[in-house]
N, C-alpha and C positions, 0 to 999 in steps of 0.2 A: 777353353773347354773343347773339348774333342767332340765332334755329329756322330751318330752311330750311322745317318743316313749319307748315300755317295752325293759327289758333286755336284753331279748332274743326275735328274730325277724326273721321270714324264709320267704324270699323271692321267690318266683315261678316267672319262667321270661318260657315264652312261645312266640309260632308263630304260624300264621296262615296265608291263601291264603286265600282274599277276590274276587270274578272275578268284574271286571268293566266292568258296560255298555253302549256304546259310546265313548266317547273322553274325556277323563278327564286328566287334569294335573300330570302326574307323575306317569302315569300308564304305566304297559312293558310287555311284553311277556314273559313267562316267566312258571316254573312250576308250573302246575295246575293240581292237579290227577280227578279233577270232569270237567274240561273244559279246554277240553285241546287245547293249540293252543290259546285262550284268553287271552285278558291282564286283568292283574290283579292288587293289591298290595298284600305286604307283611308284615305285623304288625308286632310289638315286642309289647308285654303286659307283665307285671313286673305286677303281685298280690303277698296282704298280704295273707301268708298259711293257716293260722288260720281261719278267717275271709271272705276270698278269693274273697276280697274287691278289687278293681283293683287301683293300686297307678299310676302306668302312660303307657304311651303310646306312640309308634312312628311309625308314618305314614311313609313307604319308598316301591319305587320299588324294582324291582328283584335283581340290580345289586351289 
């Protein structure tokens, strides 16, 4: 079976604090160093290193 992906592959998995404004689903309280005291989310983003292409993503609160 042939890989569509190369050999060698470096994966970057990062995080980030988004603040929410209002009332939205699946938003928490939680640490925010620019707003504090706000709810917010808290992403995971998985980029290709090379490229620094974003392969996926997940939406969660703080907890």
């Amino acid at each position: 079976m042939t890989s569509l992906l190369p050999e060698s592959l470096i994966l970057d998995l990062d995080s980030t604090v988004d603040t929410v404004y209002g009332n939205q689903k699946g938003d928490e309280v939680g640490y925010n160093s620019h707003k504090q005291g706000r709810k917010s989310y808290y992403p995971l983003l998985v980029y290709e290193g090379e490229s620094r292409m974003l392969v996926n993503a997940a939406l969660r609160g703080h907890s």
